[in-house]
C-alpha positions in Angstrom: 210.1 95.0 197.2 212.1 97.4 195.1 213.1 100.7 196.3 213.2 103.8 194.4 215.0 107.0 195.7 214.0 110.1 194.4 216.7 112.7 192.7 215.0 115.0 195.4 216.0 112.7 198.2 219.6 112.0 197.2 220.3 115.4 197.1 218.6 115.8 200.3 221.0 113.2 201.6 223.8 114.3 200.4 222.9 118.1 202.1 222.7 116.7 204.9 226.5 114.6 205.3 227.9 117.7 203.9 226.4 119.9 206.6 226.7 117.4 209.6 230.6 117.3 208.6 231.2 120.7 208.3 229.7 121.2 211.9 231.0 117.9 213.6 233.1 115.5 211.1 233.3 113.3 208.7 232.9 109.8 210.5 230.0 111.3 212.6 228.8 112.4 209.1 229.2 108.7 207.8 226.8 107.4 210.5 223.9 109.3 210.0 223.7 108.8 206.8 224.1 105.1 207.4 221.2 105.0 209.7 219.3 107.1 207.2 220.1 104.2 204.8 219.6 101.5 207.5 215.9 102.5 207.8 215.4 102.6 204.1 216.4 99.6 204.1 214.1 98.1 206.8 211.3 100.0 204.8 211.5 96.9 202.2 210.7 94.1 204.5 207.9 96.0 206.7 206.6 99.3 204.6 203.6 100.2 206.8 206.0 100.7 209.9 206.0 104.8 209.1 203.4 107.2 210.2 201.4 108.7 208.2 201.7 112.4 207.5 198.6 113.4 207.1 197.8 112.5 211.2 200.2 115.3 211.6 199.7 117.4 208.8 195.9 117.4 209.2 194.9 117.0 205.4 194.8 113.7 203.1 197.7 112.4 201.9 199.4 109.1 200.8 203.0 109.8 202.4 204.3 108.1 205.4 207.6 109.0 207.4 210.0 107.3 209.1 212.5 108.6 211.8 216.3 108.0 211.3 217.8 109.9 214.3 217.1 113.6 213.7 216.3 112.7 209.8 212.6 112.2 208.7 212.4 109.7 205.4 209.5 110.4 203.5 207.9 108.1 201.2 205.0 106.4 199.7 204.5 102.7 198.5 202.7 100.4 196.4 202.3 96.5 196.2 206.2 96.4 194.7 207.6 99.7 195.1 208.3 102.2 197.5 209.6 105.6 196.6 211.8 108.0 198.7 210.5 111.2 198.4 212.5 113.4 200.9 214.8 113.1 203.2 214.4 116.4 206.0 216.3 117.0 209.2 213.0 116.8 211.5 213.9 120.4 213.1 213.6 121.7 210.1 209.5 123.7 209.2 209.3 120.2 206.7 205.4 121.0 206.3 206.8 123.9 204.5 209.5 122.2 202.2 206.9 119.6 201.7 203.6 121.1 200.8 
């Protein structure tokens, strides 16, 4: 299955290393990210392991998340393809930045 991660996302990883080493450092930084990446990466051998959003959003929609330490990866997927739409720090309001 091919992976596709969204210009949106990257940036939304890349946020979030700079922030986590600006407040802790670098190598703690690293990690995250590498779990973020990590879970991605599970994603292509078992794509239906996220929840669905909309069980806690309350309204249809085709996005799933998965949980990456304090990271939500959202995404959606098809027969061949998944597609990383966001990548939010789950204590952020990401209903908000989403919808």
């Amino acid at each position: 299955m091919k992976t596709l991660i969204s210009e949106k996302a990257d940036e939304d990883i890349r946020s979030a290393f700079f922030y986590v080493s600006c407040k802790a450092d670098v190598d703690i930084a690293q990690k995250q990210i590498d779990r973020i990446y990590k879970m991605i990466k599970t994603l292509e051998h078992a794509p239906d392991i996220g929840s669905w959003v909309k069980n806690r959003v309350g309204f249809e929609t085709d996005r799933r998340y998965l949980v990456a330490g304090k990271f939500l990866i959202f995404y959606k997927f098809s027969k061949d393809t998944i597609v990383i739409s966001r990548v939010l720090d789950g204590r952020q309001d990401w209903q908000k930045i989403l919808f």
